[in-house]
N, C-alpha and C positions, 0 to 999 in steps of 0.2 A: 577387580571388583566392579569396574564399569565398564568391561567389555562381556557383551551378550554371547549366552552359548547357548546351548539346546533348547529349541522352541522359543530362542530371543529374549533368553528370561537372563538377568544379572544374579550374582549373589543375593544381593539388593531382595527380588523377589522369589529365589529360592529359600532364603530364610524367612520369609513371612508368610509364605502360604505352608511354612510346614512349623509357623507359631515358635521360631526360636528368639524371644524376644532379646536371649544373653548375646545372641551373635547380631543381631541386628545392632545394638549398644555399642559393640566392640566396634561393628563395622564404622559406627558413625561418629567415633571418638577416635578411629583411624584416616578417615577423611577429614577430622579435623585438622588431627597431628601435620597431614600431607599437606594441610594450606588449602585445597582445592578450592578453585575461585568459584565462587556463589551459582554463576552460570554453569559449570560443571554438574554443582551438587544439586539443583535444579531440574536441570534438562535432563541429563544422565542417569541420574540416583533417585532422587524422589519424585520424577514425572514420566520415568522411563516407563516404555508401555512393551508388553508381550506380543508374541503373535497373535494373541485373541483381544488383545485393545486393553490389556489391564493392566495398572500399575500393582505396583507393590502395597500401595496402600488398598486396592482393593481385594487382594490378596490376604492381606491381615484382616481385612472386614470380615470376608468370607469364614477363615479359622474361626475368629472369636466370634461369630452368629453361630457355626455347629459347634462350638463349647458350649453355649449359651442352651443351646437345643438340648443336648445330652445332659446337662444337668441338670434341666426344669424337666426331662423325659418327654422332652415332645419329639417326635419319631415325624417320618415322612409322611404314614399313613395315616397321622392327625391334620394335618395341614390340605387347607380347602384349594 
């Protein structure tokens, strides 16, 4: 779960830029179960960054701004 694989991305943020909030939950109720110390779940889990500098959280930002887009129907071609 905190060892990086393709493109340096974890589980971590392969489920949040593809918006599975069920597995994200699961994942962070199994890091609890494991104990993992604070600085683990920190650095590794929710700080960890990609080859392009992004975390996980801004991975999930990204998802929920084009949901957000597709439902109010604002397209690319609106945007200044």
């Amino acid at each position: 779960m905190l060892s990086k694989v393709e493109f340096m991305e974890t589980v971590w943020h392969k489920a949040a830029e593809e918006g599975h909030v069920e597995i994200l939950m699961y994942l962070w109720i199994w890091c609890k179960e494991l104990q993992l110390k604070p600085e683990e779940l920190i650095n590794e889990l929710l700080l960890s960054k990609d080859e392009y500098m992004q975390t996980a959280w801004h991975k999930a930002a990204n998802v929920a701004m084009l949901r957000y887009y597709r439902k109010c129907g604002i397209g690319l071609k609106n945007c200044s």
